[in-house]
Backbone as CSV, one residue per row, in Angstrom:
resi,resn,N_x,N_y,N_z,CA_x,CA_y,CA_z,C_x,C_y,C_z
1,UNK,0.820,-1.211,0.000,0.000,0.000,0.000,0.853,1.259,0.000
2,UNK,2.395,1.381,0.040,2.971,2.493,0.406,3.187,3.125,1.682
3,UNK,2.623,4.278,1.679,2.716,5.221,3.270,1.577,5.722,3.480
4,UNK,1.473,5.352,4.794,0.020,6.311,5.501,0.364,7.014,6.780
5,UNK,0.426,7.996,6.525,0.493,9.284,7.840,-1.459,9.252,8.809
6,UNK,-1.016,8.682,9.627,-2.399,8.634,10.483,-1.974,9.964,11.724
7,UNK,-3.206,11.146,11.395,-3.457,11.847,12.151,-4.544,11.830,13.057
8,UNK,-3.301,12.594,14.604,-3.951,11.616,15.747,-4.834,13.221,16.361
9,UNK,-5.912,13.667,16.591,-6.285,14.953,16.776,-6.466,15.179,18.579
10,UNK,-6.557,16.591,19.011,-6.473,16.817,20.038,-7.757,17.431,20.763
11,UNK,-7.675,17.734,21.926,-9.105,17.666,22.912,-10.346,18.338,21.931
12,UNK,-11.748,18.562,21.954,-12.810,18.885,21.548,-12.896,18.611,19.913
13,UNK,-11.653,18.184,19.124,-11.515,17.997,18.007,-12.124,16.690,17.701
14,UNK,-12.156,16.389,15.849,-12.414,14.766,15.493,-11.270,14.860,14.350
15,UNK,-10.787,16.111,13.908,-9.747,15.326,12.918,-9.937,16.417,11.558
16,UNK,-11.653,16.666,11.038,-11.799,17.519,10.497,-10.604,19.153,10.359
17,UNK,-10.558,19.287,11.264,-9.273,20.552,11.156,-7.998,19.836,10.794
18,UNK,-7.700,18.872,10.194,-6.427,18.334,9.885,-6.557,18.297,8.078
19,UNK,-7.350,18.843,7.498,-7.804,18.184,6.549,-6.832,19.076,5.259
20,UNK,-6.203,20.453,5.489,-5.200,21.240,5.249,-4.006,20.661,4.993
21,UNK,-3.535,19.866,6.188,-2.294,19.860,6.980,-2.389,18.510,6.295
22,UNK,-3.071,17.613,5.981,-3.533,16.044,5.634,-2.962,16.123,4.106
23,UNK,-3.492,17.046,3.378,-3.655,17.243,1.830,-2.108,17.419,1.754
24,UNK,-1.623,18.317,2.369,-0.136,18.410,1.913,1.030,17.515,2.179
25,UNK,0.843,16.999,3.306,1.371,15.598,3.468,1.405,14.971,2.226
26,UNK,0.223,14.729,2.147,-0.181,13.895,0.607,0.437,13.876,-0.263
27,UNK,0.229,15.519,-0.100,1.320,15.544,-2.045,2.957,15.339,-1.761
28,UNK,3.165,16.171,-0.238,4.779,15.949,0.030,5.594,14.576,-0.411
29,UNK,4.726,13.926,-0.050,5.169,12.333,0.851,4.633,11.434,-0.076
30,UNK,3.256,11.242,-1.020,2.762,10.594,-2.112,2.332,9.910,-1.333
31,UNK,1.760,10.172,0.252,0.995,9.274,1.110,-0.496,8.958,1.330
32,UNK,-1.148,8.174,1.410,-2.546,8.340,1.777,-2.286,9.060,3.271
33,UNK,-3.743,9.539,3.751,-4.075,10.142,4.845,-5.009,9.371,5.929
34,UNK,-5.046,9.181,7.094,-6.357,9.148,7.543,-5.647,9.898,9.098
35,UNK,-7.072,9.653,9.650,-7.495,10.150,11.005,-7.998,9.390,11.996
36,UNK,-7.112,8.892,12.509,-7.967,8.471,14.084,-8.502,8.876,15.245
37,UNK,-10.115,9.035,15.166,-10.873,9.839,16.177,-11.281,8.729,16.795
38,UNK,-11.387,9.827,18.736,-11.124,9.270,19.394,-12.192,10.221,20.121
39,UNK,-12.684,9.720,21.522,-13.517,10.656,22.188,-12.748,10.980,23.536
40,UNK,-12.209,12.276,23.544,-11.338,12.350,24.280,-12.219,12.455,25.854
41,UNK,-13.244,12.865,26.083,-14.618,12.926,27.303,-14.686,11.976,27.722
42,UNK,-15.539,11.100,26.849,-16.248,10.229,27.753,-15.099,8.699,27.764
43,UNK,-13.463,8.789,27.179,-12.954,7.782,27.358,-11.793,8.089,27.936
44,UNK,-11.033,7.355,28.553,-9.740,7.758,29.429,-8.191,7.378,28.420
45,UNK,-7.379,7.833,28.985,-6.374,7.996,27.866,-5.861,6.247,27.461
46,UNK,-5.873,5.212,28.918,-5.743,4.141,28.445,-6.587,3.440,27.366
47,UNK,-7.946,3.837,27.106,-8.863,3.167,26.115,-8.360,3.450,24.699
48,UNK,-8.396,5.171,24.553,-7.656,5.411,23.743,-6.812,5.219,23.008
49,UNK,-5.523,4.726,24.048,-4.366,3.816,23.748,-4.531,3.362,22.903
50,UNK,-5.162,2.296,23.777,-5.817,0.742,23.057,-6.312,0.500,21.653
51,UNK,-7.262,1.676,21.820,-8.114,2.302,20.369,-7.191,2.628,19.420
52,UNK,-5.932,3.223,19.607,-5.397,3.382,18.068,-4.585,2.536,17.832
53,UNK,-3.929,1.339,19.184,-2.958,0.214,18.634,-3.995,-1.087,17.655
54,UNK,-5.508,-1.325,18.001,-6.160,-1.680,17.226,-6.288,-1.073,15.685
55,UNK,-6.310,0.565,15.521,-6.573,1.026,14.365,-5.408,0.730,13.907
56,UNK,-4.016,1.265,14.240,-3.027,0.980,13.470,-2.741,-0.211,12.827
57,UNK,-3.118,-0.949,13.722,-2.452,-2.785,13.341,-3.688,-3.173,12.421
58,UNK,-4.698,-2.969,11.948,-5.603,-3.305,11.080,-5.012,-2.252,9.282
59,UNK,-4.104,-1.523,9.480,-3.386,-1.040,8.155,-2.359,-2.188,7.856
60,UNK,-2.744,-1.822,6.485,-1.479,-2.703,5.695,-0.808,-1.725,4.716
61,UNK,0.475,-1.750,5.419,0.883,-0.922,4.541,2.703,-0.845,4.722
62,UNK,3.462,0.215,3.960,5.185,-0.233,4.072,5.470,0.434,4.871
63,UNK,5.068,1.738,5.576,5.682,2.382,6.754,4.337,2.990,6.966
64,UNK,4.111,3.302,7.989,2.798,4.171,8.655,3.676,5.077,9.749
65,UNK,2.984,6.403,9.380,3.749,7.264,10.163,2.836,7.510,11.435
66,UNK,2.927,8.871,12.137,1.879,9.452,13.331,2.463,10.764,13.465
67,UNK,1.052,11.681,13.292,1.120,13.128,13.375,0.354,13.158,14.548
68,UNK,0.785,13.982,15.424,-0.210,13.955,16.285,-0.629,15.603,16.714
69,UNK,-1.438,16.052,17.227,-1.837,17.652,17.482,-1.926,17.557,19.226
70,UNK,-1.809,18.702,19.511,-1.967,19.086,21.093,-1.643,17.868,22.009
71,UNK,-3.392,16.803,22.468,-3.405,16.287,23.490,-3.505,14.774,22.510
72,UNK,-3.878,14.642,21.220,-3.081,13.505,20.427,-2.055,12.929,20.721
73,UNK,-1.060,14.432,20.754,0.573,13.331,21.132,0.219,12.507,22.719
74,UNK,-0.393,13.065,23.672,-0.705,11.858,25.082,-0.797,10.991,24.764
75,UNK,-2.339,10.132,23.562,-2.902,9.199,23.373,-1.474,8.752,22.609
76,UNK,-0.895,9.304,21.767,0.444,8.381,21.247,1.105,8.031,22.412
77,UNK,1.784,8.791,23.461,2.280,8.652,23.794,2.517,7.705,25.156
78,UNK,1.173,7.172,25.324,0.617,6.113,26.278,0.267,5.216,25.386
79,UNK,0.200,5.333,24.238,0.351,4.080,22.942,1.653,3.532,23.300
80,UNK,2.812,3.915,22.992,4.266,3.481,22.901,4.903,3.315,24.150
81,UNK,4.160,3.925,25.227,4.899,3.014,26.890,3.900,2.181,27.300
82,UNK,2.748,1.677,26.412,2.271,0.598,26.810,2.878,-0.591,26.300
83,UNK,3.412,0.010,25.059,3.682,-1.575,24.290,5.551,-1.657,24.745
84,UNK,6.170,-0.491,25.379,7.389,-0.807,26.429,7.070,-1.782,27.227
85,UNK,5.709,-1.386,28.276,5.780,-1.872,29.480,5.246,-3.659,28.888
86,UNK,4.802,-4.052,27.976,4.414,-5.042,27.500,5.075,-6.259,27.075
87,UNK,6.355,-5.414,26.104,7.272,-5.959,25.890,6.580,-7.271,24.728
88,UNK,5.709,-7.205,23.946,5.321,-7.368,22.816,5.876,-7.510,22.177
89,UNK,5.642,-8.196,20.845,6.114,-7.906,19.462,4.793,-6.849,18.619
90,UNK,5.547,-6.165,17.941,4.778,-5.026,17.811,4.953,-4.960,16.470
91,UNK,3.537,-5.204,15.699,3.260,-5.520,14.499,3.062,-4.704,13.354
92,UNK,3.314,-3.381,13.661,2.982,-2.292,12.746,4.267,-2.347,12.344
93,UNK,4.170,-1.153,10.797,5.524,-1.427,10.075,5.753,-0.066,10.220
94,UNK,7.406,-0.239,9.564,8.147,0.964,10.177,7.400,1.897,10.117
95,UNK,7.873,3.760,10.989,7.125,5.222,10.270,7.922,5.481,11.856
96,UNK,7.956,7.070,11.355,8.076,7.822,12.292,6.928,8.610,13.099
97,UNK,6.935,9.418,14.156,6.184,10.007,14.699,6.468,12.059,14.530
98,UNK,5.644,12.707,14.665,5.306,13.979,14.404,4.758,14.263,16.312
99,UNK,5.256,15.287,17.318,3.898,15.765,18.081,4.029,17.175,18.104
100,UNK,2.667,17.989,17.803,2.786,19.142,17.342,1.981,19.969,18.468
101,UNK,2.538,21.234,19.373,2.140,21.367,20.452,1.223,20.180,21.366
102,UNK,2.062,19.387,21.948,1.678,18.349,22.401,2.138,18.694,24.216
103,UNK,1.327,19.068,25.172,1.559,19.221,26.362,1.986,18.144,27.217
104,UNK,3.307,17.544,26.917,4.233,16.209,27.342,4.014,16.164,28.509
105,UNK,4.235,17.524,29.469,4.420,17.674,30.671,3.848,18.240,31.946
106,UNK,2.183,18.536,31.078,1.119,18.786,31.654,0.621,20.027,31.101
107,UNK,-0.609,20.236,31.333,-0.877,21.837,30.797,-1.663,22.967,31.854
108,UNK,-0.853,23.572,31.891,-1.119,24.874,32.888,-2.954,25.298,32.597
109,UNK,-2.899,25.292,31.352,-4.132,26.218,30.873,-4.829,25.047,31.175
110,UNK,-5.014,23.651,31.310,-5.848,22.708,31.383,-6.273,22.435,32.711
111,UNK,-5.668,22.783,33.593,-5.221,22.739,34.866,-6.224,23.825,35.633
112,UNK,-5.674,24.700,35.391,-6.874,26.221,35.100,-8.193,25.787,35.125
113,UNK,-8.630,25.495,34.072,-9.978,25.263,33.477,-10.242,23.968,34.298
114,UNK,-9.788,23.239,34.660,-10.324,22.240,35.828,-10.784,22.678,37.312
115,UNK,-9.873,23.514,37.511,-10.465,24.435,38.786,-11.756,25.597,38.730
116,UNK,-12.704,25.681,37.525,-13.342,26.078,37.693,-14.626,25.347,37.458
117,UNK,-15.633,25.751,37.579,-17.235,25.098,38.307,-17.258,24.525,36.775
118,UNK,-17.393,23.182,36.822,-17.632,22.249,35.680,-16.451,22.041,34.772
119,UNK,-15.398,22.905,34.934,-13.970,22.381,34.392,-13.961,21.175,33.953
120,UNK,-13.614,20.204,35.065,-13.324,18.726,34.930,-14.377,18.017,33.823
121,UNK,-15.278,18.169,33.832,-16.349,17.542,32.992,-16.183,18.098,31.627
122,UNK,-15.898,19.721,31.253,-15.595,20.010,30.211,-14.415,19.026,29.629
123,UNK,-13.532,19.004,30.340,-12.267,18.646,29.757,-12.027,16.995,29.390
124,UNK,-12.933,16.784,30.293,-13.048,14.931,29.875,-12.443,14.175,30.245
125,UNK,-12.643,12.657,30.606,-11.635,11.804,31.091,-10.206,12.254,30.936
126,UNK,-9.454,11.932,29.130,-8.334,11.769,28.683,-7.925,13.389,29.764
127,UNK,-7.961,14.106,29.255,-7.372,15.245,29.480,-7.197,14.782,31.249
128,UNK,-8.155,14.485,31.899,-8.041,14.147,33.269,-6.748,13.105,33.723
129,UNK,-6.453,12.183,32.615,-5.237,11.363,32.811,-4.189,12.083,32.459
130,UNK,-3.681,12.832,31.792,-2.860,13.200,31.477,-2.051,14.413,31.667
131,UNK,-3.143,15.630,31.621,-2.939,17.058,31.212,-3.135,17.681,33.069
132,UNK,-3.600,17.323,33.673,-3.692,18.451,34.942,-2.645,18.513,35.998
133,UNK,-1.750,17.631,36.072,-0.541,17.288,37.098,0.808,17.412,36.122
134,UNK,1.478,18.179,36.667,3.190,18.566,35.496,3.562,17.097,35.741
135,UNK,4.311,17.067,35.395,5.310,15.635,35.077,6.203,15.250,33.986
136,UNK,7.241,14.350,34.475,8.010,14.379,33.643,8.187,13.015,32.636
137,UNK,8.598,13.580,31.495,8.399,11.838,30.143,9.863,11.859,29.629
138,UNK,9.487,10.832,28.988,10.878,10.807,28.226,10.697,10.162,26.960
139,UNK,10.966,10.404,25.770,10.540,9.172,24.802,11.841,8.028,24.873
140,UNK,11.017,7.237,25.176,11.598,5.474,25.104,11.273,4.673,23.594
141,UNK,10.740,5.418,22.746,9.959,4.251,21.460,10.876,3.685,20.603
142,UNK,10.666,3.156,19.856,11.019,2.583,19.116,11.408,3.126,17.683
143,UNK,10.799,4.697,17.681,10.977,5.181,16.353,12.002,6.383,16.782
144,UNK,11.684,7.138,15.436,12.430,8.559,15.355,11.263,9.458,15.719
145,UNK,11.038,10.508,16.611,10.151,11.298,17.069,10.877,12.801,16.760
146,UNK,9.949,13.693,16.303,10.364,15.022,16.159,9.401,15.618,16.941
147,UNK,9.578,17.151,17.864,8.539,18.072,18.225,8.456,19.108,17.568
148,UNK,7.435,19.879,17.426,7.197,20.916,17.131,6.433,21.558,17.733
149,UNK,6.964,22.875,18.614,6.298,23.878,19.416,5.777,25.257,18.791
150,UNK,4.440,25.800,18.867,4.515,27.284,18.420,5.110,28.155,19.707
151,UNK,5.467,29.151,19.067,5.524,30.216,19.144,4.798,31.755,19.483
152,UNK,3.717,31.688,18.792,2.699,32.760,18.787,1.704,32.890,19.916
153,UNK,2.041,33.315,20.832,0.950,33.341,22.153,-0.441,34.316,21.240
154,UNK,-0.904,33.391,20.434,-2.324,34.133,20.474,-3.357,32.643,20.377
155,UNK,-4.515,32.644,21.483,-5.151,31.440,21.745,-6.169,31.722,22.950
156,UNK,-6.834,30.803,22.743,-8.082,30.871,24.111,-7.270,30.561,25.301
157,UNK,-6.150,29.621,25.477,-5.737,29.401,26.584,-5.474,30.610,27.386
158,UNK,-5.242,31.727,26.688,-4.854,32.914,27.442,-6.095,33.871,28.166
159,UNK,-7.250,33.457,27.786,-8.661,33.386,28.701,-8.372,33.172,29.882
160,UNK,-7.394,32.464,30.419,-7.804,31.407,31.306,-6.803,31.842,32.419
161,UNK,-5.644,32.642,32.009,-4.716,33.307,32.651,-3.122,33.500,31.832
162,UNK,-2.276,34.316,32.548,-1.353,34.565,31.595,-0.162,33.181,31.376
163,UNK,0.086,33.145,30.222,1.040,32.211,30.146,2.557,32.637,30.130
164,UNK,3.651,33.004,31.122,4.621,32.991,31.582,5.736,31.910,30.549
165,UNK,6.223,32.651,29.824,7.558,32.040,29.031,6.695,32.271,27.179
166,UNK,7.594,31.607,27.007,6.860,31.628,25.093,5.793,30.150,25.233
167,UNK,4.871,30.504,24.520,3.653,29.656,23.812,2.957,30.255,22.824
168,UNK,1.847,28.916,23.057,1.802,28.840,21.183,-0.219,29.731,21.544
169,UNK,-0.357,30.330,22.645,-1.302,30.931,22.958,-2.245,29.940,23.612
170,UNK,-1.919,29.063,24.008,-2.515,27.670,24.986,-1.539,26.440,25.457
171,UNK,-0.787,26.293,24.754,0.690,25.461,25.556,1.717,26.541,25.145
172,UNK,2.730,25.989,26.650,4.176,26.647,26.738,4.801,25.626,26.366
173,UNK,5.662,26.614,25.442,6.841,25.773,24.606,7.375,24.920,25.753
174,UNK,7.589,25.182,26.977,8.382,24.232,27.893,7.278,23.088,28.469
175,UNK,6.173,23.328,27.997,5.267,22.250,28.331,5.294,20.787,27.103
176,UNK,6.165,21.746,26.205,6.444,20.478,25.187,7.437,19.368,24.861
177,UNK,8.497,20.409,26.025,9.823,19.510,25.990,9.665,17.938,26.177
178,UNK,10.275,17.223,25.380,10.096,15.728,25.362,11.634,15.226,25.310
179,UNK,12.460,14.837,26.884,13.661,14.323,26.344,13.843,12.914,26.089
180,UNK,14.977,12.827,25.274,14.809,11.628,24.072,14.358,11.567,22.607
181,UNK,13.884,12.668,22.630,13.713,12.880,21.164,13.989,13.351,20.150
182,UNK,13.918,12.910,18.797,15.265,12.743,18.074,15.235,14.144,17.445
183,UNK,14.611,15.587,17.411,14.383,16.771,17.339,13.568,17.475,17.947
184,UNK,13.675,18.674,18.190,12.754,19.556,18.946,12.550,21.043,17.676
185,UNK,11.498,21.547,17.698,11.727,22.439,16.571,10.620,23.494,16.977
186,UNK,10.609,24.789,17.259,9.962,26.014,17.331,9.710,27.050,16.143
187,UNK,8.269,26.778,16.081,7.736,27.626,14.767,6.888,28.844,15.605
188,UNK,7.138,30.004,14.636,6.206,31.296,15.218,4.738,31.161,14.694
189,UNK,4.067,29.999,15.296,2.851,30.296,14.955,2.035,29.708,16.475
190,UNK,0.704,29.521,15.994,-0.499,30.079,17.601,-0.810,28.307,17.374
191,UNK,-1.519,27.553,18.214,-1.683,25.870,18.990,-2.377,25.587,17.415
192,UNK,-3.882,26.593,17.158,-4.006,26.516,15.995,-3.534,26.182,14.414
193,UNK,-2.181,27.036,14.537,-1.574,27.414,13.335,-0.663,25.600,13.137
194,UNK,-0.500,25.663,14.181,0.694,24.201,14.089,-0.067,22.826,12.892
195,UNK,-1.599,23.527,12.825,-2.337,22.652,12.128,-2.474,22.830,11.004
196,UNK,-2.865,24.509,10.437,-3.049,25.138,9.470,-1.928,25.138,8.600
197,UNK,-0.686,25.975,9.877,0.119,26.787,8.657,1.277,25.645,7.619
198,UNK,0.924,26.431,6.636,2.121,25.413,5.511,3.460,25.271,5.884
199,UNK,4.038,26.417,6.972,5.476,26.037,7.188,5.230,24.736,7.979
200,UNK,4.360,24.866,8.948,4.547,23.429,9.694,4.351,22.459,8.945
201,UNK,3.265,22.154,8.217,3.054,21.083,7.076,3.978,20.806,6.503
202,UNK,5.067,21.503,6.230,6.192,21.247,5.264,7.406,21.009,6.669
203,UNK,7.744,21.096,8.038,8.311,20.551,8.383,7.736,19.253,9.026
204,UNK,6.917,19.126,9.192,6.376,17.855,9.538,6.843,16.315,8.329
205,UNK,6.275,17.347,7.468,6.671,16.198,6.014,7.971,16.336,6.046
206,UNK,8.758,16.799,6.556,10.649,16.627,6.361,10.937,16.262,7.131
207,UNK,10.407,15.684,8.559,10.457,14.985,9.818,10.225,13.580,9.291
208,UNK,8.430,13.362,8.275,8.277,11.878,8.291,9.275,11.485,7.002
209,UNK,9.673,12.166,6.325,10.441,11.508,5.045,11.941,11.407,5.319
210,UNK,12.900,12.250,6.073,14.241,12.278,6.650,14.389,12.222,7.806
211,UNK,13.506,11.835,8.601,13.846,12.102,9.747,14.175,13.297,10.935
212,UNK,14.500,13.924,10.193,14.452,15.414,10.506,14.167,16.615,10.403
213,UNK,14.174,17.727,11.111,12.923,18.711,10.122,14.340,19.928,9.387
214,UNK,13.830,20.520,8.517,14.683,21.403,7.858,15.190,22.657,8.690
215,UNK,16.336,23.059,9.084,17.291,23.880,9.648,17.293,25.205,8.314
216,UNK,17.661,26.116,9.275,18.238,27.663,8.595,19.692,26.846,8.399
């Protein structure tokens, strides 16, 4: 079948806003696209897990990659220390991974919005496993992983109170740090844009095709 870049989407999303960022892949990479939606509310980040090591392993194909957005990269990322802690043989074929403002290490602004009257219920199980307590990760996987943080503090997270250091206007770039991973990369755009804008689309696609994303 070639290559399939499966985009993994983040809280209140289904995938629809990837559909930009999907197309250009496409043409970059000569890949098919899809999307694995997930209900980030009413399911907890382990189901989730679960839910995309089933979707993945039902592709046939020569490498399958993973893009993931915001709180996507979690559900990846409790994908790949489950199948550590498992110690499996792990049946998907090669690809690299993408996480694009992905709050590794908890999220301030999520955190926020839990402390107020119906917070927690807004935000949903997953976000409840993952996003409200800082903490620290490391990537252990098996692949090549790149990050990509914005830049542009313009976002609803900033509703919610000020965000202290650079962000992407709802995660801080230091909420993205992931050590172990095989790049880290800061674009000037807003949590939004990391989805939209074509520079990211075009380093993302130079992450899944070389491994790495393109340097000045």
């Amino acid at each position: 079948m070639g290559v399939v870049v499966v985009y993994v989407h983040g809280l209140w999303f289904g995938g629809g806003e990837s559909l930009l960022l999907r197309r250009r892949l496409s043409r970059a990479l000569g890949a098919q696209t899809r999307v694995f939606s997930y209900s980030s509310v009413r399911t907890g980040v382990a189901q989730n897990a679960e839910a995309l090591e089933r979707y993945l392993q039902a592709i046939s194909a020569d490498a399958v990659h993973l893009v993931a957005h915001s709180m996507g990269g979690l559900v990846v990322l409790e994908l790949f220390e489950r199948r550590l802690a498992k110690q499996g043989a792990w049946l998907l074929p090669p690809g690299r991974v993408v996480l694009t403002g992905s709050p590794v290490r908890g999220s301030l602004s999520a955190a926020r919005l839990a402390r107020l009257p119906l917070g927690r219920n807004l935000l949903g199980r997953t976000a409840q496993d993952v996003l409200l307590a800082p903490r620290e990760r490391r990537w252990r996987g098996e692949r090549e992983l790149g990050v990509i943080a914005g830049e542009l503090g313009f976002g609803l997270g900033k509703i919610l109170g000020p965000l202290d250091g650079p962000n992407d206007g709802t995660v801080l770039v230091a909420e993205t740090d992931l050590p172990g991973a095989t790049m880290q990369l800061k674009l000037p755009v807003s949590h939004t844009g990391l989805v939209l804008s074509p520079d990211a689309a075009r380093q993302v696609a130079a992450f899944l095709r070389d491994g790495r994303f393109e340097t000045p």
